[in-house]
N, C-alpha and C positions, 0 to 999 in steps of 0.2 A: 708283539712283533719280535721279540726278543726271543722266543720260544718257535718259531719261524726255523727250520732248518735250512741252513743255506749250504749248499754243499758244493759250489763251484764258481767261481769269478762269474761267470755269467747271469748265476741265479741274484749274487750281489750285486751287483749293475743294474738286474731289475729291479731288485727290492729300491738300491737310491733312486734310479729313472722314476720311479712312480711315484717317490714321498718328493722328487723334486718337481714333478708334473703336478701334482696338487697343490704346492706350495705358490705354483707359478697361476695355475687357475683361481685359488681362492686365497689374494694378495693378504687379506685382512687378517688369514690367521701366517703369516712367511714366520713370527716369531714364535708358534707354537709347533711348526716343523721343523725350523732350526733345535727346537729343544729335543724335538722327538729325533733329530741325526744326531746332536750329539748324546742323549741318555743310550744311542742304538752303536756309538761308536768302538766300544770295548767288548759290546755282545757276539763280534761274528769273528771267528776264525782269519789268521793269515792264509793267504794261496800263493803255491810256488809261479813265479811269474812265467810266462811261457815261451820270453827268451831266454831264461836262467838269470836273469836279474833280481834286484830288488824282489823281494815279496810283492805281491797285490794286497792293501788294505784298505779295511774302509775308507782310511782319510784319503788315500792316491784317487780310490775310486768316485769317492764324491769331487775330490780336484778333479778329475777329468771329467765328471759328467758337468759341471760348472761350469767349466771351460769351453766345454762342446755348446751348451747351451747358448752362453756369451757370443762364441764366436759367429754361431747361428741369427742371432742378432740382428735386422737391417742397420745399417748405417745414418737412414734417413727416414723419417718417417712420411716424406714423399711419395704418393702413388705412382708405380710403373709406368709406362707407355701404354703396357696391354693393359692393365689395371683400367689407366684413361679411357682408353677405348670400349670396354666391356663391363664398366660397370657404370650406373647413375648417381648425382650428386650424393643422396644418403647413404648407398654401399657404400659409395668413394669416403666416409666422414665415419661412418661404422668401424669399417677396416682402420682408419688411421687412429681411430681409438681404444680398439683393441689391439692391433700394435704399441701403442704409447702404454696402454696397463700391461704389457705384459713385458715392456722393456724396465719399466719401473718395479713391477712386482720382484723384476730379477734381481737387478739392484738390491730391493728392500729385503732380497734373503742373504742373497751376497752379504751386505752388512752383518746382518744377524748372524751367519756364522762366521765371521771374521770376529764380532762381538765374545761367540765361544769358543775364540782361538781354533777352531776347526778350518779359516783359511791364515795364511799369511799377510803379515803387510806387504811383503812385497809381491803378493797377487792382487792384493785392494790398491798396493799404488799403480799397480800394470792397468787396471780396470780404468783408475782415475786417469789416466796418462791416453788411455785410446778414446775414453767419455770425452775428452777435454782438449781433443786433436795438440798436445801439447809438443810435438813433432811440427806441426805447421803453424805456425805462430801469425800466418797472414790469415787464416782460416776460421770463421765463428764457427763454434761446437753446436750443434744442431738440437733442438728444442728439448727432447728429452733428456 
C-alpha cells in the first residue's frame, strides 16, 4: 500500500475510508489495521489544505474520517418506528446485532489507534464522555 500513489486529499480519504471500512467489517483483525494505519502513516505526502490552512495529513485525515464514522453512530440501539413497523421479530434482533458489532468494532479500533498514539487522549476522553452521557448525569448510558 505504501507504493500506492496517492496524489490528492481525495485519493487519501479513500485509501483511509476503506482500511477503516474493513476494520469495522472484520472487528477481529481492528488491531492489525490499526498497525497497517500507523506503519501507512509517514508513507503519503502532505496536501495544501484548500482553505490555505493547516496542511492535510494522514493523521487529520484519519481524525476526520473517525469522527465522521463516530458521529454516524446511532445513539441507541433501539429499533425505529419504521424499523417496528416493516420489519419481523428476527430482522428486528439481526439489525440490532449488527449495529451493536459495529458500534463496538468502532470502539475496538478507536482504542487501537489511540494505543499508537495515532488519536489523542483528548479525542478518547470526547468518545468516553458521549459513550457515558457524562453531561447528563440523570441518564443510564445505553447498552453498548
Amino acid at each position: 500500500l505504501k507504493e500506492v500513489p496517492v496524489n490528492s486529499v481525495e485519493e487519501l480519504e479513500l485509501l483511509i475510508s476503506v482500511i477503516s471500512k474493513k476494520a469495522l467489517a472484520e472487528p477481529h483483525y481492528c488491531e492489525t489495521y490499526a498497525d497497517l494505519v500507523f506503519s501507512l502513516k509517514t508513507a503519503f505526502p502532505q496536501f495544501p489544505s484548500r482553505d490555505g490552512g493547516k496542511p492535510v495529513t494522514f493523521k487529520s485525515v484519519l481524525l476526520n474520517i473517525c469522527q465522521a464514522e463516530f458521529e454516524a453512530l446511532p445513539s441507541s440501539l433501539e429499533p425505529s418506528q419504521e424499523d417496528l413497523s416493516s420489519m419481523d421479530a428476527g430482522e428486528l434482533e439481526f439489525e440490532r446485532t449488527r449495529t451493536k458489532s459495529r458500534v463496538l468494532a468502532n470502539m475496538k479500533f478507536i482504542g487501537h489507534l489511540f494505543l499508537r498514539q495515532l488519536l489523542s487522549a483528548k479525542v478518547i476522553g470526547s468518545v468516553i464522555q458521549e459513550l457515558t452521557l457524562c453531561d447528563q448525569a440523570d441518564v443510564l448510558p445505553q447498552e453498548h
